[in-house]
Structures are given as C-alpha cells and as structure tokens.
C-alpha positions as CSV (number, residue, x, y, z in Angstrom):
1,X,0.0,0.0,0.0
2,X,2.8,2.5,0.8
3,X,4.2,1.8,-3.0
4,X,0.7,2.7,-4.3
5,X,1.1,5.5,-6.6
6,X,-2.2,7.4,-5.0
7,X,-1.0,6.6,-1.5
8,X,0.2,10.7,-1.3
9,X,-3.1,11.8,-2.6
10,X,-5.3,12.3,0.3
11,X,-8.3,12.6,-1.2
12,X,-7.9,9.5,-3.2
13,X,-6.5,7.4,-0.4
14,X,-8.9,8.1,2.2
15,X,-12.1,7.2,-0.3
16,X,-10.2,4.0,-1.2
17,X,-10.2,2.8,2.2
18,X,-13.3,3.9,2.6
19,X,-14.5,1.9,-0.8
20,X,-12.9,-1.0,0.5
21,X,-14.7,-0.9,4.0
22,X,-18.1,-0.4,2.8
23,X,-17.8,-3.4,-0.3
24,X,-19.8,-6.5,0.3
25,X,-18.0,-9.3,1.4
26,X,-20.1,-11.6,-0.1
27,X,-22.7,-11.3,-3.3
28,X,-26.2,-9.6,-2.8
29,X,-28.8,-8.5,-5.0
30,X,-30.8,-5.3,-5.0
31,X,-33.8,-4.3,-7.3
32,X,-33.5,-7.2,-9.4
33,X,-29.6,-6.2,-10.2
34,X,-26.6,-8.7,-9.0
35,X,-24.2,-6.9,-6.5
36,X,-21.1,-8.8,-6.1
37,X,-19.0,-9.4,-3.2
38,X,-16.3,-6.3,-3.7
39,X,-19.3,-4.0,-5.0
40,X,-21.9,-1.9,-3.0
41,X,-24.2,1.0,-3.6
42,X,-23.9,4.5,-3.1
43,X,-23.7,7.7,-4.8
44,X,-21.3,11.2,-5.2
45,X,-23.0,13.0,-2.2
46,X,-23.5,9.9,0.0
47,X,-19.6,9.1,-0.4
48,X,-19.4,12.8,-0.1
49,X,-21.1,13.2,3.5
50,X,-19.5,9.8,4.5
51,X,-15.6,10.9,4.3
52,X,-16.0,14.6,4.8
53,X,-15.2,15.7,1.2
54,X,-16.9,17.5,-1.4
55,X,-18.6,16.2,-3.9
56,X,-16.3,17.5,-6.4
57,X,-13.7,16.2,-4.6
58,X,-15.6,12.4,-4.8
59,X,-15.5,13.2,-8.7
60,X,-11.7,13.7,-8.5
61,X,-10.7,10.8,-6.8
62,X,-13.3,8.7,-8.5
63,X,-12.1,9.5,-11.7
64,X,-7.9,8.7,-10.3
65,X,-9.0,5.5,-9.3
66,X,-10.6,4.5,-12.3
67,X,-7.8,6.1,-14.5
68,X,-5.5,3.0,-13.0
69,X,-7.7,0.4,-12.6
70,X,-8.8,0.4,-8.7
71,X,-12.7,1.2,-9.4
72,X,-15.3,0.9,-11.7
73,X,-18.6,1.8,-11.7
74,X,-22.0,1.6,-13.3
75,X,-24.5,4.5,-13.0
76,X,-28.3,4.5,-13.5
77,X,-30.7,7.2,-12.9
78,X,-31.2,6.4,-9.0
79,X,-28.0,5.2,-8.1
80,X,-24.4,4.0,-9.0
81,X,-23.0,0.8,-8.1
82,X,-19.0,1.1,-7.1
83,X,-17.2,-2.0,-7.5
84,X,-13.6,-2.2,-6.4
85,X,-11.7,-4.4,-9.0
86,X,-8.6,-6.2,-6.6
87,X,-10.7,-7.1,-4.0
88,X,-9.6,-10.3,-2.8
89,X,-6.3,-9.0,-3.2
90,X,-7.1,-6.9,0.1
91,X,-9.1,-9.8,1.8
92,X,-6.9,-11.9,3.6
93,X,-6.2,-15.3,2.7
94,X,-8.5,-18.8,2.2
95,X,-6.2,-20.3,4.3
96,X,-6.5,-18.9,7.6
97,X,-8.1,-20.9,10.3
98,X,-11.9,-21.6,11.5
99,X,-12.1,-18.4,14.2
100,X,-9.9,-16.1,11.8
101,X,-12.6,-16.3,9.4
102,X,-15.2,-15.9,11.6
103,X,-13.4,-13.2,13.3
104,X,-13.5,-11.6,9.9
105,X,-16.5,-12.2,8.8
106,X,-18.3,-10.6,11.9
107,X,-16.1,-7.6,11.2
108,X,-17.5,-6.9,7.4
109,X,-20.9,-8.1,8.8
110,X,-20.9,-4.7,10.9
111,X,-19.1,-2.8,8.6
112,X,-21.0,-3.4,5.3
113,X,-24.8,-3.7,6.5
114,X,-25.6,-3.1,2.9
115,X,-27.2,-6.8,2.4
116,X,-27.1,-7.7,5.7
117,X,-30.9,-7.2,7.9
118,X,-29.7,-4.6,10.2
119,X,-32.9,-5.8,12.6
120,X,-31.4,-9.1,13.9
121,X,-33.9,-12.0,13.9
122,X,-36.3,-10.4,11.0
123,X,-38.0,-13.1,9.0
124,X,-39.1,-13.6,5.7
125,X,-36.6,-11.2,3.6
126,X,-33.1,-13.6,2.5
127,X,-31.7,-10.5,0.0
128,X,-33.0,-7.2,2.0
129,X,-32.3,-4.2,0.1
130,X,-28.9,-2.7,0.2
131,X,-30.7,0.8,0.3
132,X,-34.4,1.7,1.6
133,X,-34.4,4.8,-0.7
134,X,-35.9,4.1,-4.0
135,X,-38.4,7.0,-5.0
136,X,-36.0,10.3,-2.6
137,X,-35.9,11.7,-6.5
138,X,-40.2,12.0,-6.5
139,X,-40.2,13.0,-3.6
140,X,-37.4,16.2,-3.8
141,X,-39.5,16.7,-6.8
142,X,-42.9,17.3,-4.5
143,X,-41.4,19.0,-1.6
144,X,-41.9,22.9,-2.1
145,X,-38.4,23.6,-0.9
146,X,-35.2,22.6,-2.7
147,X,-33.5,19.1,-1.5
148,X,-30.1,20.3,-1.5
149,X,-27.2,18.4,-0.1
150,X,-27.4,14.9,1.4
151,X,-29.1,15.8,4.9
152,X,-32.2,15.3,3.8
153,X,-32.0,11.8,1.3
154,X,-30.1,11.0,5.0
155,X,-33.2,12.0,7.1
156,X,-35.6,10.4,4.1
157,X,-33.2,6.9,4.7
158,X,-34.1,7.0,8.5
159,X,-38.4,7.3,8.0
160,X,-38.1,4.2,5.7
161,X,-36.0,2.2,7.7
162,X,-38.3,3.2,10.2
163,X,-41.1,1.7,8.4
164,X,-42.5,4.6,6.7
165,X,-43.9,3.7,3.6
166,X,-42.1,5.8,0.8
167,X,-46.0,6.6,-0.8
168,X,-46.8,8.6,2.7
169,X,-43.6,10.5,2.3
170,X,-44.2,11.7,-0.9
171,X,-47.9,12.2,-0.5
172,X,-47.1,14.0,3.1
173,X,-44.9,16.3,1.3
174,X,-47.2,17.1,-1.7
175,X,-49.7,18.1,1.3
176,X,-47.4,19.8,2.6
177,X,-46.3,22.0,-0.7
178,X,-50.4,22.5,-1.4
179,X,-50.5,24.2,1.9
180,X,-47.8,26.2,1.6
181,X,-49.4,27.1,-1.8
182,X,-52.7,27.7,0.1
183,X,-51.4,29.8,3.1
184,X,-48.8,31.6,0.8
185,X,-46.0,30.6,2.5
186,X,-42.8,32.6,2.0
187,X,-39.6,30.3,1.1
188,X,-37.6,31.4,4.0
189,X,-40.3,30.2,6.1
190,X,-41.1,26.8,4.5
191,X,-38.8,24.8,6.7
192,X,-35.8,22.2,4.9
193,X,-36.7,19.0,4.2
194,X,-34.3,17.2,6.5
195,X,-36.1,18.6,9.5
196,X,-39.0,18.3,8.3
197,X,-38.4,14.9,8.1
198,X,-36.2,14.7,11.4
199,X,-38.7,16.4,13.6
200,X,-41.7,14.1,12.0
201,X,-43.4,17.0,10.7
202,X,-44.8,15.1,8.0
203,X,-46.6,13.5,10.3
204,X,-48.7,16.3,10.3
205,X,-49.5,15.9,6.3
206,X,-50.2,12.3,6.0
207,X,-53.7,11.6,4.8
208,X,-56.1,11.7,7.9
209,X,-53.2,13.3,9.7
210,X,-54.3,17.0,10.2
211,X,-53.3,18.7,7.0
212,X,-56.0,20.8,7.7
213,X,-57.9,19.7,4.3
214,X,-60.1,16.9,6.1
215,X,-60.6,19.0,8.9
216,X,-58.5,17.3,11.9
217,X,-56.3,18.2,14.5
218,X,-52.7,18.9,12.8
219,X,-51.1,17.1,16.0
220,X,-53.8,14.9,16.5
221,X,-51.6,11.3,15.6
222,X,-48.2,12.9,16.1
223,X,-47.1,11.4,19.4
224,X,-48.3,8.2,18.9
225,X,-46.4,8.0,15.2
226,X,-43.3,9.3,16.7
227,X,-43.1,6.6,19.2
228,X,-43.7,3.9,16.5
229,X,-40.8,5.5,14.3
230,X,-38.4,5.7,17.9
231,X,-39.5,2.8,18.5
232,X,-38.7,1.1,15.3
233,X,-35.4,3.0,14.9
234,X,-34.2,1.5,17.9
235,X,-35.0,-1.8,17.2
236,X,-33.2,-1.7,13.8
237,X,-29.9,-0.5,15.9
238,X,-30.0,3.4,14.5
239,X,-28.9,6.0,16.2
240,X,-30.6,8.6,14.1
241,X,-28.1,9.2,10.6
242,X,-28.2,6.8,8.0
243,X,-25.2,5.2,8.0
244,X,-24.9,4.5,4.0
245,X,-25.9,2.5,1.2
C-alpha cells in the first residue's frame, strides 16, 4: 500500500479505504440487479457526506481510481454501483483458520450492513435491500423547498427504515407543498426537508393526519407516530443518521 502510486493523494487514499470498508463481502442483490462481493451501492453525495469531502472532490478521486484500474462503476438514474476491481487481493487469505474467518467475517458483517438485515432476527426477507431509498428523487420533486445536499436523502433513509412507507412520504410532502401554496407561505419560512423529516413534521401531512384539508387536529396522531418510528429505529440499531448505502 505504501508503494501505491495514490497513496500521497489524500483525497484519493482516504475514499479508497473507505470503498474497500463499505464493499460486500459476499454477493447480494438489489432491485433485481446482482451486487457482487467487492461491490456496494452508493452515490457522489453519500460518499461525499461519509468521508467529509466535497462532492467535487468524490469526482476527483473517483475519476484517479478508475484512471489505474482500482474502481469501476456503473451508473443508472437512481444510483451507482462502485465496485472495487482487486478485492480479494485486500481480503486476507482462504487459508486462515476456522475463528480467523469468523473473526473476519463478523467484522465486514458490521461494517458493510448493505445486504445484511440490520434488525437481527427479522424473518421472511433472504436478500433485504442494500438501500431503503428508492423514489427520494419523486419525492425532492414534490417537496416545495429545494432538497439540497445529502441531509435530507439521510433523514428520508431514517423514515423508511423506520417503516415509513415511501407513498406517505411523498404524499405527506405534496400536502405539505399544497398548503404552503394555500397559506402563501414565504420560502424562507417553509422549513428544509431534512427537518421536516427529522422532527416528523410530516406527520402532520399524511392523509387523515391533520393537513388541515379533512378538517383534523394537525397534532392529533403525532405522538403516537413518533413513538412507532423511535420505537422502530431502535429496534433496527440506528442512532438517528443513516449510515450509508
């Protein structure tokens, strides 16, 4: 490693490491598409708010790494799978004995949950998803305040791994944007996204909620919601921030 040719770039070093800690140690799948062991999920602003770069940054060091031959990747229009090309190279080796592997193994299990059930003892789900968010684009597109950053996919992540179905979300925040529309709510005082999300807000804008278009309380169901989502976050292991995809 000290011989590597990048190992004087910052930048580049610390997102390789950080590549190599967050590949899956063993093959996964996710929407229907094969991740293999050495590949995970992600994207520029999640590596980005993981390692304390900048996105352009991310960019830079991305494009060094696949420039020699460390990375690849494959991009669609929701996310990017990263796959590191040596691998095994970095693993170490077949041969090591029965409680080195497991020793190992336990390691990558807590530091790649990406197709592992982070709520120990779930049933009924052999290949989880590697990431819960699947529609954050639709429902940036709906909310009536620029998504900026990745503070609020984050926040988003945390409601569906709570259990919030990604449909309330987006309808919540469509709610949300047609009373903002309806009051004439000035930007500066529509409030961001992630804590709106954070501070369960949206709560407040789910269907039969209290939007204040079927006539209910707006905090009517909030405390009982909140402890469901605590509740659930706790049992799942969170602390609160997404921890990647």
């Amino acid at each position: 490693m000290l011989e590597w040719e990048w190992y004087t770039d910052i930048n580049t070093t610390r997102l390789f490491i950080h590549m190599l800690l967050k590949a899956n140690w063993k093959d996964g799948n996710f929407k229907g598409t094969t991740v293999s062991r050495g590949s995970f999920v992600s994207s520029i602003g999640k590596l980005a708010g993981e390692t304390g770069l900048t996105e352009r940054e991310i960019r830079t060091a991305i494009s060094h790494l696949k420039k020699t031959g460390e990375v690849t990747s494959k991009t669609t229009n929701k996310y990017t799978v990263f796959t590191v090309v040596k691998y095994d190279l970095y693993q170490t080796s077949d041969k090591q004995n029965d409680s080195q592997e497991t020793s190992k193994r336990h390691s990558n299990d807590i530091l790649t949950p990406t197709i592992e059930e982070k709520k120990e003892g779930k049933k009924g789900r052999n290949t989880p998803p590697i990431s819960p968010v699947e529609r954050f684009v639709e429902f940036a597109a709906a909310y009536p305040k620029k998504c900026t950053g990745y503070l609020a996919e984050s926040e988003y992540c945390n409601a569906v791994m709570a259990g919030v179905p990604e449909d309330d979300l987006i309808r919540a925040a469509r709610n949300y944007a047609d009373a903002c529309r309806r009051d004439r709510t000035a930007e500066r005082y529509i409030k961001k996204a992630e804590n709106w999300l954070r501070e369960n807000v949206f709560m407040q804008y789910l269907k039969g909620a209290g939007n204040g278009a079927d006539g209910t309380n707006a905090g009517e169901n909030t405390t009982a919601h909140e402890k469901s989502i605590n509740e659930r976050l706790g049992e799942l292991g969170d602390t609160g921030e997404f921890e990647g995809f």
